[in-house]
PDB file of N, H, CA, C and O in Angstrom:
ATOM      1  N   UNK A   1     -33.006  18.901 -17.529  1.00  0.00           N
ATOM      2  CA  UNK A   1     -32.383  17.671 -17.073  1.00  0.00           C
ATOM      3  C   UNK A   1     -31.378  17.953 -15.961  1.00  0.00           C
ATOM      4  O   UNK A   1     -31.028  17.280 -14.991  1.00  0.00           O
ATOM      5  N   UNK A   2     -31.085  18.951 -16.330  1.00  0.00           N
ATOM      6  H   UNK A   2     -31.369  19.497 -17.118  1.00  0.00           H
ATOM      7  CA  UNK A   2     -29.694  19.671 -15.120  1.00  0.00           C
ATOM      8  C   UNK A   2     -30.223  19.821 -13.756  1.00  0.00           C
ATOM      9  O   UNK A   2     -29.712  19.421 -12.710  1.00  0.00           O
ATOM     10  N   UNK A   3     -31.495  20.559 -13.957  1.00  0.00           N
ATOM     11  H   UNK A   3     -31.910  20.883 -14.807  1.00  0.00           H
ATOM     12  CA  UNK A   3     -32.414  20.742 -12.309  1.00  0.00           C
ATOM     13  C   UNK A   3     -32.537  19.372 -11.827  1.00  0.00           C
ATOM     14  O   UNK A   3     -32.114  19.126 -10.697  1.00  0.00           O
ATOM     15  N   UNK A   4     -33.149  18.289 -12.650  1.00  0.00           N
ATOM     16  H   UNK A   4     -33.492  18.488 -13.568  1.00  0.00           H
ATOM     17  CA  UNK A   4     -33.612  17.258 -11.874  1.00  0.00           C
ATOM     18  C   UNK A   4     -32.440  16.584 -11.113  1.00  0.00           C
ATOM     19  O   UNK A   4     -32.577  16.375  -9.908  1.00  0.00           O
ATOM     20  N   UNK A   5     -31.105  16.173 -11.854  1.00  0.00           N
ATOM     21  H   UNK A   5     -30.993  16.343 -12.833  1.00  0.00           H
ATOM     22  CA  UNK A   5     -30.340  15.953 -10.880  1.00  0.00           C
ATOM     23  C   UNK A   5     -29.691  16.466 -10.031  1.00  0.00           C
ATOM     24  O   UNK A   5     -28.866  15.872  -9.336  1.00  0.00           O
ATOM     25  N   UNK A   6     -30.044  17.950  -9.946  1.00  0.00           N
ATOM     26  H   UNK A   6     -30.714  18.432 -10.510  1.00  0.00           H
ATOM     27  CA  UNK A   6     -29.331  18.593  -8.522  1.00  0.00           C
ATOM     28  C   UNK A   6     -30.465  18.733  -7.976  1.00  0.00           C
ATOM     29  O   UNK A   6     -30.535  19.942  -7.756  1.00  0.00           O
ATOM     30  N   UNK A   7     -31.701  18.094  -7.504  1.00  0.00           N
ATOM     31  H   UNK A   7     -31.644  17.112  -7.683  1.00  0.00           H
ATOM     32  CA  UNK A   7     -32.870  18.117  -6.771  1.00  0.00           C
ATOM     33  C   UNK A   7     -32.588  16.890  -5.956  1.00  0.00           C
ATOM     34  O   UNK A   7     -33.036  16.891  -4.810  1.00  0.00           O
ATOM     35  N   UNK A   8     -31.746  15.579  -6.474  1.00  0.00           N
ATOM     36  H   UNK A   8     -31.382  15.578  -7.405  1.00  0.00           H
ATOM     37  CA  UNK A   8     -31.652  14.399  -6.060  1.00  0.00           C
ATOM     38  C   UNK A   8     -30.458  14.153  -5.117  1.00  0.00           C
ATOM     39  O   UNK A   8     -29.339  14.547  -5.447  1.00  0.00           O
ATOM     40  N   UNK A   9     -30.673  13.498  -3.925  1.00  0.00           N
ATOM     41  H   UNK A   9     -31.582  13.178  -3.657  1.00  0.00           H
ATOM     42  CA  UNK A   9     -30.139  13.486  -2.987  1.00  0.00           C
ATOM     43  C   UNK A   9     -29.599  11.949  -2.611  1.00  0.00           C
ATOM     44  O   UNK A   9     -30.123  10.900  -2.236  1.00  0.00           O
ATOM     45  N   UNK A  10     -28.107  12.465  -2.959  1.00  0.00           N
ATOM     46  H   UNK A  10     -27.681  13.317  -3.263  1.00  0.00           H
ATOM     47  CA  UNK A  10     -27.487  10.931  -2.676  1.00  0.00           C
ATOM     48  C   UNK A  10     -26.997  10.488  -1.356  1.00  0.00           C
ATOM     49  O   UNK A  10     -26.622   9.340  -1.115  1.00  0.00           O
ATOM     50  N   UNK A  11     -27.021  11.456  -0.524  1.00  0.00           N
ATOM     51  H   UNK A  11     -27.325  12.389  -0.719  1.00  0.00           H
ATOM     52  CA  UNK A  11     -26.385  11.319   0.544  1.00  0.00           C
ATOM     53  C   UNK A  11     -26.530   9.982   1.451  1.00  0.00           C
ATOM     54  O   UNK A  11     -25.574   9.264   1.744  1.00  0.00           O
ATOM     55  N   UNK A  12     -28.356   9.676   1.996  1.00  0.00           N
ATOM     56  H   UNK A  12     -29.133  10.259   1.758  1.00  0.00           H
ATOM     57  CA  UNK A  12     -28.690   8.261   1.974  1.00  0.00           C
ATOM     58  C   UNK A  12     -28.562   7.451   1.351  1.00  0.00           C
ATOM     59  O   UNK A  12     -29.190   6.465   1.736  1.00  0.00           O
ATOM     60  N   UNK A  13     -27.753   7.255   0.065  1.00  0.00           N
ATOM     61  H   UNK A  13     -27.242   8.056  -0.248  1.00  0.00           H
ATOM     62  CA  UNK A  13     -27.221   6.284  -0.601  1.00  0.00           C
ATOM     63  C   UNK A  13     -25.795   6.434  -0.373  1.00  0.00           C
ATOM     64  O   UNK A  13     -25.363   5.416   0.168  1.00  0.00           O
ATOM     65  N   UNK A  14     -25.022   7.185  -0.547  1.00  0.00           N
ATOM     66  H   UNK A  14     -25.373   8.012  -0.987  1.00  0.00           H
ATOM     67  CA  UNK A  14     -23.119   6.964  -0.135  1.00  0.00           C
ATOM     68  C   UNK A  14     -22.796   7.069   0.997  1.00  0.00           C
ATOM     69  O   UNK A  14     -21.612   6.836   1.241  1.00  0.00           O
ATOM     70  N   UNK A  15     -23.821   7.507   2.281  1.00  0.00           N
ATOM     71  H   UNK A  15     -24.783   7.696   2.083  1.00  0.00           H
ATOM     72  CA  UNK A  15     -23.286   7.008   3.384  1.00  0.00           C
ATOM     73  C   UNK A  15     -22.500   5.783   3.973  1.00  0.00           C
ATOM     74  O   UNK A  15     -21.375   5.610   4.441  1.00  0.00           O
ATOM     75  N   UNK A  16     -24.080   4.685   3.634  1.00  0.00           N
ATOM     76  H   UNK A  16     -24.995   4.825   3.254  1.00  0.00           H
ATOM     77  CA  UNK A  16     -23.674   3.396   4.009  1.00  0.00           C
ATOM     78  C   UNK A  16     -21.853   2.720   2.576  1.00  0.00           C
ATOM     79  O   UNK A  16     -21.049   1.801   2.417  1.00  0.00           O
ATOM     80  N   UNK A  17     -22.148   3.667   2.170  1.00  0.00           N
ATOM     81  H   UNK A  17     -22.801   4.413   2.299  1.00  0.00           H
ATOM     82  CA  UNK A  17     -20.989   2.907   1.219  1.00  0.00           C
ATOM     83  C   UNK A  17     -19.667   3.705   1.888  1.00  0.00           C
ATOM     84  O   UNK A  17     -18.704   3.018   2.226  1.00  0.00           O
ATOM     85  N   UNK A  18     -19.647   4.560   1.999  1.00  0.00           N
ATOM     86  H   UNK A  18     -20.430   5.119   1.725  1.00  0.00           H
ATOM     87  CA  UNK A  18     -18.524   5.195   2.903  1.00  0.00           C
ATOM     88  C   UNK A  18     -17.891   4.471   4.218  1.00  0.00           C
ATOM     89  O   UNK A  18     -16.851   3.905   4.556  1.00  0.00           O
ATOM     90  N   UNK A  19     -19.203   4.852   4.772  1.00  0.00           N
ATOM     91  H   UNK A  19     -20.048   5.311   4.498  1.00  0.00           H
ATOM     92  CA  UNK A  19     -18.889   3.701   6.455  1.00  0.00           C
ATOM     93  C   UNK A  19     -18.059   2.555   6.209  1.00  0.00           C
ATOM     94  O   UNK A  19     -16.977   2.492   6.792  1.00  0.00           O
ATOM     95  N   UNK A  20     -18.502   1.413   5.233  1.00  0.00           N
ATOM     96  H   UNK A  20     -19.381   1.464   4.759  1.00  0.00           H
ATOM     97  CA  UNK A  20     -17.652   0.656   4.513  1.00  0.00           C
ATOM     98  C   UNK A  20     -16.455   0.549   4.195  1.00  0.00           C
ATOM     99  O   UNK A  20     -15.685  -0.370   4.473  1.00  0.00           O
ATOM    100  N   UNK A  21     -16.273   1.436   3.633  1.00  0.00           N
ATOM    101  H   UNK A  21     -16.898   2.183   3.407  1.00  0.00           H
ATOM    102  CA  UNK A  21     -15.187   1.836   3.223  1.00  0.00           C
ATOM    103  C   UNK A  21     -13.757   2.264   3.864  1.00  0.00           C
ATOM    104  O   UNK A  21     -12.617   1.960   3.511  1.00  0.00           O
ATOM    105  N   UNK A  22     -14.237   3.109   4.974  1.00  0.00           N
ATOM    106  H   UNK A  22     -15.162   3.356   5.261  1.00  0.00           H
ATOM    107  CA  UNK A  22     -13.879   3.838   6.429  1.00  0.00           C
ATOM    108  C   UNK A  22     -13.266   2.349   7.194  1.00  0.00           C
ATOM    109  O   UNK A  22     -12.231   2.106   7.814  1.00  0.00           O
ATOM    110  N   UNK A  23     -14.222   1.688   6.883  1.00  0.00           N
ATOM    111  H   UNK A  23     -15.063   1.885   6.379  1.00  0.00           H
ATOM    112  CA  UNK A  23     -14.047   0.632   7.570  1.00  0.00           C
ATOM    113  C   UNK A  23     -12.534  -0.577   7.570  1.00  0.00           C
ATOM    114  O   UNK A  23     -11.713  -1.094   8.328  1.00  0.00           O
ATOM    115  N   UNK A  24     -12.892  -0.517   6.336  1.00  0.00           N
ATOM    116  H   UNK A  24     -13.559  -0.096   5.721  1.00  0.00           H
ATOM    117  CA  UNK A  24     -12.178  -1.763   5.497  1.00  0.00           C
ATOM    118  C   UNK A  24     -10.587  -1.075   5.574  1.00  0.00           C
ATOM    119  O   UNK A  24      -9.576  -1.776   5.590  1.00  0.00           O
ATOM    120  N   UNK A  25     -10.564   1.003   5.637  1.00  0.00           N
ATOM    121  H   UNK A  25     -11.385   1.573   5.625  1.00  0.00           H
ATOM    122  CA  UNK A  25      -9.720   0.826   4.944  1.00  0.00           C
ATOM    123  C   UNK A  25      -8.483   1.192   5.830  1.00  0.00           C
ATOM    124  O   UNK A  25      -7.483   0.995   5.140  1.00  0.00           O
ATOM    125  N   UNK A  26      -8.214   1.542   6.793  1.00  0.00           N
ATOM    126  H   UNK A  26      -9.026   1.703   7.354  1.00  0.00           H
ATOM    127  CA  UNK A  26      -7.573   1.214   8.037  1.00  0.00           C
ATOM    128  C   UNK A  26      -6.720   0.194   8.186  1.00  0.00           C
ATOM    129  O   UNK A  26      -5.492   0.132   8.252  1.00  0.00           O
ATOM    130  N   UNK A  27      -7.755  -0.752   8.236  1.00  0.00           N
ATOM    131  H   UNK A  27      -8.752  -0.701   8.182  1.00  0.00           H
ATOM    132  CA  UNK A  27      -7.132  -2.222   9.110  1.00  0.00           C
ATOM    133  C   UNK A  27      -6.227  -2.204   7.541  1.00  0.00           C
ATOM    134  O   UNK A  27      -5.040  -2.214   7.869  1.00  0.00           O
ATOM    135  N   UNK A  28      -6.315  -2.185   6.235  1.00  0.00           N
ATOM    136  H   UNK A  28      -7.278  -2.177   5.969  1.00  0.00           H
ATOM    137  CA  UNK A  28      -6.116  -2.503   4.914  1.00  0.00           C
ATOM    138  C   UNK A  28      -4.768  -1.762   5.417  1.00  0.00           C
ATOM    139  O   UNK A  28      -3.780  -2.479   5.576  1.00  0.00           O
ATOM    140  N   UNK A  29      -4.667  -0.507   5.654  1.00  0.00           N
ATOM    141  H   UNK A  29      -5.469   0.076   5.525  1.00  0.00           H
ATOM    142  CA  UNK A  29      -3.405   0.273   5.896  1.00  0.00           C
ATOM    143  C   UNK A  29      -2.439  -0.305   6.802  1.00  0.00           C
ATOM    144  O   UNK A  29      -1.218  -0.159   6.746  1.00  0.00           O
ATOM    145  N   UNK A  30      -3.075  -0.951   7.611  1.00  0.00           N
ATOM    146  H   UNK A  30      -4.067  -1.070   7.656  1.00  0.00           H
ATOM    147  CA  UNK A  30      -2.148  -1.020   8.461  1.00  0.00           C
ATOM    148  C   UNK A  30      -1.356  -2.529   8.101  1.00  0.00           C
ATOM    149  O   UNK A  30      -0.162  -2.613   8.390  1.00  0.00           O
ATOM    150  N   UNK A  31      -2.008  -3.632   7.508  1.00  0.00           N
ATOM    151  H   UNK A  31      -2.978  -3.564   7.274  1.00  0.00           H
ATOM    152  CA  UNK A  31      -2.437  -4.892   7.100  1.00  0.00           C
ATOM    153  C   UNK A  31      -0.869  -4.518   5.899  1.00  0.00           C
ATOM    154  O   UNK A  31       0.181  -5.100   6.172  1.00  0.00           O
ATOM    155  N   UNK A  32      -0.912  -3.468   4.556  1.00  0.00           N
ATOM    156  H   UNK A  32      -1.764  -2.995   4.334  1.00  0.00           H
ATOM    157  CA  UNK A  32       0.001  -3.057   3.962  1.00  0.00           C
ATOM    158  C   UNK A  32       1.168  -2.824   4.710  1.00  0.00           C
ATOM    159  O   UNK A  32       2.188  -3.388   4.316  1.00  0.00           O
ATOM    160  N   UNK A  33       1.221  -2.190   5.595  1.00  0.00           N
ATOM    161  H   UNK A  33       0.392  -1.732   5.915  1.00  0.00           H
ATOM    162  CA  UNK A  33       2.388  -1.219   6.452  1.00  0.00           C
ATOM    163  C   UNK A  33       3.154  -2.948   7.007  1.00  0.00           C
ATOM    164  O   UNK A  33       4.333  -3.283   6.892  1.00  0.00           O
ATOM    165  N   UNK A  34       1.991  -3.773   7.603  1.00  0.00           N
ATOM    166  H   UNK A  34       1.034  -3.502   7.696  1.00  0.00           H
ATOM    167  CA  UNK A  34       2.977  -4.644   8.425  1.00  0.00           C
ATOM    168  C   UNK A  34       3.764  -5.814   7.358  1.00  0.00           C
ATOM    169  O   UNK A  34       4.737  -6.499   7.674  1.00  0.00           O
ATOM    170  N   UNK A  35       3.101  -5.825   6.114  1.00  0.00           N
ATOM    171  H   UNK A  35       2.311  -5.269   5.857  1.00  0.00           H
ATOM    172  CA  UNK A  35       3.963  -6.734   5.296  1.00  0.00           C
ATOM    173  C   UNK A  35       4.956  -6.002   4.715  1.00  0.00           C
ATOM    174  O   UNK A  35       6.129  -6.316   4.917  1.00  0.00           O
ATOM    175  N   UNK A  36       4.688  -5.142   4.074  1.00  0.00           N
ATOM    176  H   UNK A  36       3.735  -4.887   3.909  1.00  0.00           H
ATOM    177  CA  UNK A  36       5.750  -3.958   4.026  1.00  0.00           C
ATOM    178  C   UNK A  36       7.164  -3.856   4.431  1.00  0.00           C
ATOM    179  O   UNK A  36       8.248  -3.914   3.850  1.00  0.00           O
ATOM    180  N   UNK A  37       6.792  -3.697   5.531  1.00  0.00           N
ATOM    181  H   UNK A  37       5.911  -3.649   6.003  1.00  0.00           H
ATOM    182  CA  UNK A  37       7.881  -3.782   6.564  1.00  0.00           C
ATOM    183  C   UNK A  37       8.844  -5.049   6.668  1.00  0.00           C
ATOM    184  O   UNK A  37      10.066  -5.030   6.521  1.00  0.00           O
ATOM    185  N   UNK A  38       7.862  -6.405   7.015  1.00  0.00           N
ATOM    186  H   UNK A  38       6.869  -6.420   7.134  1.00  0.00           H
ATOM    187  CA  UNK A  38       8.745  -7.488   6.920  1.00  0.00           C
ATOM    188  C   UNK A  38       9.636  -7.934   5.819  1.00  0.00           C
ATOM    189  O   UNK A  38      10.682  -8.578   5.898  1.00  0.00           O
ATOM    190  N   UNK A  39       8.847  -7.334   4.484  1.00  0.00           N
ATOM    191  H   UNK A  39       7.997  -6.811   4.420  1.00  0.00           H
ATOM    192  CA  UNK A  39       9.825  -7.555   3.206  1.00  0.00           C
ATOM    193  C   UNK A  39      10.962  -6.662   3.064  1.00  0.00           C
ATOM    194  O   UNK A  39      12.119  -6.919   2.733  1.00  0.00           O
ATOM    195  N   UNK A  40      10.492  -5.731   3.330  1.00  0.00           N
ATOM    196  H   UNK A  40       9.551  -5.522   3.599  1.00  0.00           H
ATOM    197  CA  UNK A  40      12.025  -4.787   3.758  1.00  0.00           C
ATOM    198  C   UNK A  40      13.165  -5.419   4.454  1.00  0.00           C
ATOM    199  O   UNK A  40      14.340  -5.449   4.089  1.00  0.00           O
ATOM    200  N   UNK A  41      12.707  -5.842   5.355  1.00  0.00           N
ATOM    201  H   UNK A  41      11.753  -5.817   5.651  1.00  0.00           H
ATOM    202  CA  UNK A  41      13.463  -6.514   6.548  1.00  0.00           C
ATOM    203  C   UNK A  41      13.900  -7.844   6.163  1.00  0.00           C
ATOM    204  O   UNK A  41      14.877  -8.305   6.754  1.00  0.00           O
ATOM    205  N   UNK A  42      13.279  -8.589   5.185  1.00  0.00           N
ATOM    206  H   UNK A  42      12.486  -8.215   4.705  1.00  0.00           H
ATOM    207  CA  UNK A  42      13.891  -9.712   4.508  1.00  0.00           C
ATOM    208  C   UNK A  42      14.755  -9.514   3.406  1.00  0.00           C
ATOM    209  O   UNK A  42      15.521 -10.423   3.085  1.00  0.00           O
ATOM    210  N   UNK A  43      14.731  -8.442   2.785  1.00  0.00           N
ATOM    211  H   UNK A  43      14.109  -7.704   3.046  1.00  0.00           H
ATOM    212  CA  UNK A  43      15.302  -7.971   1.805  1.00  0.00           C
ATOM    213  C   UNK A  43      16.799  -7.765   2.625  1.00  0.00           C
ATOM    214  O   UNK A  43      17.654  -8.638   2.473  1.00  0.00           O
ATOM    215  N   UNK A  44      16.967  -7.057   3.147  1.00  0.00           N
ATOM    216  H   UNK A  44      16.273  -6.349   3.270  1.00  0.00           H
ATOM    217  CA  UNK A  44      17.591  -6.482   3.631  1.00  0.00           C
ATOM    218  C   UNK A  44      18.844  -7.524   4.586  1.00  0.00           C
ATOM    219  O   UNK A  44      20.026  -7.204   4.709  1.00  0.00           O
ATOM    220  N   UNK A  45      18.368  -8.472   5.026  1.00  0.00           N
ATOM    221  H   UNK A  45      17.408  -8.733   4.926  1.00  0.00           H
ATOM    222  CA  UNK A  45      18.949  -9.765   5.601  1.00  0.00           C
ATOM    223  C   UNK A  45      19.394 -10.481   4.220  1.00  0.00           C
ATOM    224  O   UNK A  45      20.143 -11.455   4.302  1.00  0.00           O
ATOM    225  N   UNK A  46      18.948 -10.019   2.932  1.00  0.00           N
ATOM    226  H   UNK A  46      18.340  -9.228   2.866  1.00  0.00           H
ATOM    227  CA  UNK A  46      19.362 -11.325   2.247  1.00  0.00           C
ATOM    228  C   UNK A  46      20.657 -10.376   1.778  1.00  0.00           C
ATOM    229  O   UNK A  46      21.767 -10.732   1.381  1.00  0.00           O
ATOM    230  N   UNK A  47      20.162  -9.172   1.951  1.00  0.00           N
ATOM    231  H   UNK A  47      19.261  -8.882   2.274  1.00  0.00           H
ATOM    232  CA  UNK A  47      21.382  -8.078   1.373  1.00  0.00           C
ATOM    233  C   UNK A  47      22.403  -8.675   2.766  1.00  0.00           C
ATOM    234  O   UNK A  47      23.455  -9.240   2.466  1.00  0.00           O
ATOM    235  N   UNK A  48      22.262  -8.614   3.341  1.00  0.00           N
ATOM    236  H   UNK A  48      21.408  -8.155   3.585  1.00  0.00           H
ATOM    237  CA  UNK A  48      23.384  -8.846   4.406  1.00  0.00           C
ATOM    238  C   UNK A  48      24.068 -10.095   4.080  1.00  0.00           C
ATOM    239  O   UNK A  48      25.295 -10.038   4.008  1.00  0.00           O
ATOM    240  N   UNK A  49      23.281 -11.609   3.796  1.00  0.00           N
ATOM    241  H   UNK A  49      22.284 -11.655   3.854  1.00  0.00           H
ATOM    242  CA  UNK A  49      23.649 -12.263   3.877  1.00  0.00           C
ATOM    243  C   UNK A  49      24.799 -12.631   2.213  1.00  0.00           C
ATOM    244  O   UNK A  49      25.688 -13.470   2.066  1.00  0.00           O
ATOM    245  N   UNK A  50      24.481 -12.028   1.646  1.00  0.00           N
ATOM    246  H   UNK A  50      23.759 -11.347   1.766  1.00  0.00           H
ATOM    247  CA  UNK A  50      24.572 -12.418  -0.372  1.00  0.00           C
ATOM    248  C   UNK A  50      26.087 -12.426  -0.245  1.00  0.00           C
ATOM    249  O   UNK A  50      26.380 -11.336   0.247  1.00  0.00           O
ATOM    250  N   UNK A  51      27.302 -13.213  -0.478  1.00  0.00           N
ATOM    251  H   UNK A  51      27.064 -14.098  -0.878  1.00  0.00           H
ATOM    252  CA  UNK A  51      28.192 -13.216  -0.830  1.00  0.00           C
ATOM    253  C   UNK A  51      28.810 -12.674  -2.078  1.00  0.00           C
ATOM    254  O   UNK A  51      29.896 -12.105  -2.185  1.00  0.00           O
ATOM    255  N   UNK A  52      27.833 -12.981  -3.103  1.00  0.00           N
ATOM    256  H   UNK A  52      26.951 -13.444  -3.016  1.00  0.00           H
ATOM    257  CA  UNK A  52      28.697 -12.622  -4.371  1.00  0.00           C
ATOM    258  C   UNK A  52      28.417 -11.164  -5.003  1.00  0.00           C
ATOM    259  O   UNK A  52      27.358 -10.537  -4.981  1.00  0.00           O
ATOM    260  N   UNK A  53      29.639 -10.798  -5.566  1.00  0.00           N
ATOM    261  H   UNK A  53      30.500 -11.307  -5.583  1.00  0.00           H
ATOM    262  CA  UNK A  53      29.060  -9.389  -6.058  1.00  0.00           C
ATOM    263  C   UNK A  53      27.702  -9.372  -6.739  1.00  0.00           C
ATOM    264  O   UNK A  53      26.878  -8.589  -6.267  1.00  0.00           O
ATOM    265  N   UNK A  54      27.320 -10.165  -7.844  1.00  0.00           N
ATOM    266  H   UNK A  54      27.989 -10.801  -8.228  1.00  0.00           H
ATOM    267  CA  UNK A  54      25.836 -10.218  -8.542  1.00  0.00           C
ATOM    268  C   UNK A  54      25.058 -10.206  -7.508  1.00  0.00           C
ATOM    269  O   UNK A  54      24.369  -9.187  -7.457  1.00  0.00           O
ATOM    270  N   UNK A  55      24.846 -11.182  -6.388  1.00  0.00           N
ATOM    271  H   UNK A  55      25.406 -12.009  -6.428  1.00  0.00           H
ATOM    272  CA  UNK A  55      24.006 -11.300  -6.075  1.00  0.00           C
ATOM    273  C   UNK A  55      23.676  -9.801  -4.601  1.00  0.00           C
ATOM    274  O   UNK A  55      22.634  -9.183  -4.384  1.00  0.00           O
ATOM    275  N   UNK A  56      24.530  -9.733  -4.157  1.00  0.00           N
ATOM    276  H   UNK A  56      25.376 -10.235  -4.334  1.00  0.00           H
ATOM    277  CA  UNK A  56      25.007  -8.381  -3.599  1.00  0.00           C
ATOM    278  C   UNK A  56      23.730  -7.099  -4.412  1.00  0.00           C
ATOM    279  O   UNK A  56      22.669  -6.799  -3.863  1.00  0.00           O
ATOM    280  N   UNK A  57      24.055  -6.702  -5.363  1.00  0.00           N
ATOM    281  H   UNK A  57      24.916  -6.946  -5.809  1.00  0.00           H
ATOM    282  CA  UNK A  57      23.815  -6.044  -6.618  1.00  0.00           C
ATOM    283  C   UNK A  57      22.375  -5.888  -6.676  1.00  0.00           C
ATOM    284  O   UNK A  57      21.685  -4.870  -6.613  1.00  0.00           O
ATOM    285  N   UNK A  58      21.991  -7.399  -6.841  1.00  0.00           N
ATOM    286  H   UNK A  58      22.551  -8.226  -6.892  1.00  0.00           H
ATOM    287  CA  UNK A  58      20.658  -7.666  -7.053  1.00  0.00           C
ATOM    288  C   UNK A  58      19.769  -7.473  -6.121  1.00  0.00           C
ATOM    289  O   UNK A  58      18.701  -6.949  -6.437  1.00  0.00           O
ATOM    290  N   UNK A  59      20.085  -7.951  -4.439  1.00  0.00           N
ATOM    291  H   UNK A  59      20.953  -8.376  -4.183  1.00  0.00           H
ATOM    292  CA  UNK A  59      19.362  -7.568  -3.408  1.00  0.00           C
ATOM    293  C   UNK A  59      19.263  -6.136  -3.514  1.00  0.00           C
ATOM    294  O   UNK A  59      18.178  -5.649  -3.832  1.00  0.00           O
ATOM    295  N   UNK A  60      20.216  -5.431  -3.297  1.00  0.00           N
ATOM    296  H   UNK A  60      21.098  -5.827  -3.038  1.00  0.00           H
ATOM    297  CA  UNK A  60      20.379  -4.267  -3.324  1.00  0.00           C
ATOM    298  C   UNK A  60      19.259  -2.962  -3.933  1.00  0.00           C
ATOM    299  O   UNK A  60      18.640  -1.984  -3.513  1.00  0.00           O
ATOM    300  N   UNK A  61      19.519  -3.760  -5.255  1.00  0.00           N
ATOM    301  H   UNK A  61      20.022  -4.554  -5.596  1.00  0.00           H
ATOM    302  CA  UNK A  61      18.212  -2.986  -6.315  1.00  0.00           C
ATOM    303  C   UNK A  61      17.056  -3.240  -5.771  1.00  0.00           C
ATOM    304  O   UNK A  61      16.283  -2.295  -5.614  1.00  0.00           O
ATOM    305  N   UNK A  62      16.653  -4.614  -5.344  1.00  0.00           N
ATOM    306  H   UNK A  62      17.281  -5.383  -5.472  1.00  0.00           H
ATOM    307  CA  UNK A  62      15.457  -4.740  -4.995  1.00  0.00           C
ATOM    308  C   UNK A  62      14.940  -3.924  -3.666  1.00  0.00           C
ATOM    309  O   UNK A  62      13.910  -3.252  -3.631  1.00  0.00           O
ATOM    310  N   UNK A  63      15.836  -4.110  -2.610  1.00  0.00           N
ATOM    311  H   UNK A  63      16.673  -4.656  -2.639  1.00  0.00           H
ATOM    312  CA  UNK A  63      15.885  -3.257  -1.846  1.00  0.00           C
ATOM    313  C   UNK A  63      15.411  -1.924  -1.871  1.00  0.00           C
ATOM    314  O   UNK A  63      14.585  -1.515  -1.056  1.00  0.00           O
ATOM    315  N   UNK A  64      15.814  -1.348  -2.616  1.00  0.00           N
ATOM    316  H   UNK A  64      16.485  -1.680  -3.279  1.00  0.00           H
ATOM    317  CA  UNK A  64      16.115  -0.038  -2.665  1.00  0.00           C
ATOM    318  C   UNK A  64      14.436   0.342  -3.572  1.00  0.00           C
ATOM    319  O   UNK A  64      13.597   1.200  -3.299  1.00  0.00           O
ATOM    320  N   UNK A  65      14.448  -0.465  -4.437  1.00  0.00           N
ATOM    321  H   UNK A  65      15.130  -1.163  -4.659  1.00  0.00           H
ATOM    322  CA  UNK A  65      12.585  -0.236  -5.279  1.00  0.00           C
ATOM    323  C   UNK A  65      11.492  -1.070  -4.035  1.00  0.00           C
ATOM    324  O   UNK A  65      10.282  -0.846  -4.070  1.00  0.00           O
ATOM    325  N   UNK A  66      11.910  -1.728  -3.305  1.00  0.00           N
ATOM    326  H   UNK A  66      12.893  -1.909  -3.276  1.00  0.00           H
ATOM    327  CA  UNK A  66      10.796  -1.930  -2.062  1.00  0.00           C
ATOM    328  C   UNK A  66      10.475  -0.700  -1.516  1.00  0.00           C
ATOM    329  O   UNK A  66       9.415  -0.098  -1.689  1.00  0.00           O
ATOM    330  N   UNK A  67      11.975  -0.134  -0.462  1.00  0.00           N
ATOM    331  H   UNK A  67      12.837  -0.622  -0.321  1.00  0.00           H
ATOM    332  CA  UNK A  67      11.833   1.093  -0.012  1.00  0.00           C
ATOM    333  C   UNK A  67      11.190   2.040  -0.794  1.00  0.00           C
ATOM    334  O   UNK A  67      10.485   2.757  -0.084  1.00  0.00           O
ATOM    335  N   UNK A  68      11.139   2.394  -2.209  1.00  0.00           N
ATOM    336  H   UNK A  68      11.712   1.811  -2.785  1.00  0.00           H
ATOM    337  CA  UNK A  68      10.785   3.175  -2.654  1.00  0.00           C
ATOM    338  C   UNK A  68       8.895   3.257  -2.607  1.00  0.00           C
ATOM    339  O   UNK A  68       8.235   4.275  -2.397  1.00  0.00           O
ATOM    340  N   UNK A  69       8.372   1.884  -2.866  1.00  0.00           N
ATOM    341  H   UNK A  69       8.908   1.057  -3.036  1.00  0.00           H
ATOM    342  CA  UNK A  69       7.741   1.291  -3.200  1.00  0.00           C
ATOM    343  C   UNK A  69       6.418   1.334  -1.999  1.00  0.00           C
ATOM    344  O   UNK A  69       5.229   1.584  -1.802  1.00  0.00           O
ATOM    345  N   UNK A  70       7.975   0.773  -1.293  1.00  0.00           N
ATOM    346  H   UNK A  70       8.941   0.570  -1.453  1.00  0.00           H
ATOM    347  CA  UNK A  70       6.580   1.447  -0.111  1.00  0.00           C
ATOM    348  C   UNK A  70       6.268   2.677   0.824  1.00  0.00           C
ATOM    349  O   UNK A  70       5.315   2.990   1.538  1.00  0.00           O
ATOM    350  N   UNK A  71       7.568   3.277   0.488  1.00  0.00           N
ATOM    351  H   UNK A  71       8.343   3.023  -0.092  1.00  0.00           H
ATOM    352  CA  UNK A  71       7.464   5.069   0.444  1.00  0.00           C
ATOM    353  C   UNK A  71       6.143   5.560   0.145  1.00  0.00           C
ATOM    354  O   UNK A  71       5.175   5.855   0.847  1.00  0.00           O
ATOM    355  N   UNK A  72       6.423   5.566  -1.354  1.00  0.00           N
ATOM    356  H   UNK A  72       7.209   5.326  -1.923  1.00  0.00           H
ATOM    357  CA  UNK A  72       5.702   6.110  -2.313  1.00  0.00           C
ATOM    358  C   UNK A  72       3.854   5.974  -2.489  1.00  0.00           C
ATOM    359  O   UNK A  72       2.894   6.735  -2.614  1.00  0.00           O
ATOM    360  N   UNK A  73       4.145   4.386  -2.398  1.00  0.00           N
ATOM    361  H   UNK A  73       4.925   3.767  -2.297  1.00  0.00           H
ATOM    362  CA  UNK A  73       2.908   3.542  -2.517  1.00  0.00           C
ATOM    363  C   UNK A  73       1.697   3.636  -1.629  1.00  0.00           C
ATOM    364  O   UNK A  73       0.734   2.893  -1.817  1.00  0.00           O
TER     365      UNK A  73
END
């Protein structure tokens, strides 16, 4: 059973699924990166804007797990 499937050749089958893939996943990166960014950047304005210590606090955290978030992510 072991021979027969290393006789079988997938390659004409995961090509076209690759290409696909290749495809999609780029624009997807970059599509992530640019929202990313703007939530950072909104975050970050509301951190600027927050008067009260809580709310100060709260941007802050969020802030800071975006950045991470989309570090990491």
């Amino acid at each position: 059973m072991t021979n027969l499937l290393a006789a079988v050749d997938f390659a004409p089958v995961i090509a076209p699924i690759l290409e696909v893939l290749n495809a999609i996943l780029w624009p997807a990166i970059a599509i992530i990166g640019a929202v990313g960014t703007i939530y950072c950047i909104v975050l970050g304005v509301k951190l600027a804007k927050s008067d009260e210590q809580n709310s100060r606090e709260k941007a802050k955290k969020d802030l800071i797990g975006a950045i991470i978030g989309f570090v990491f992510g």
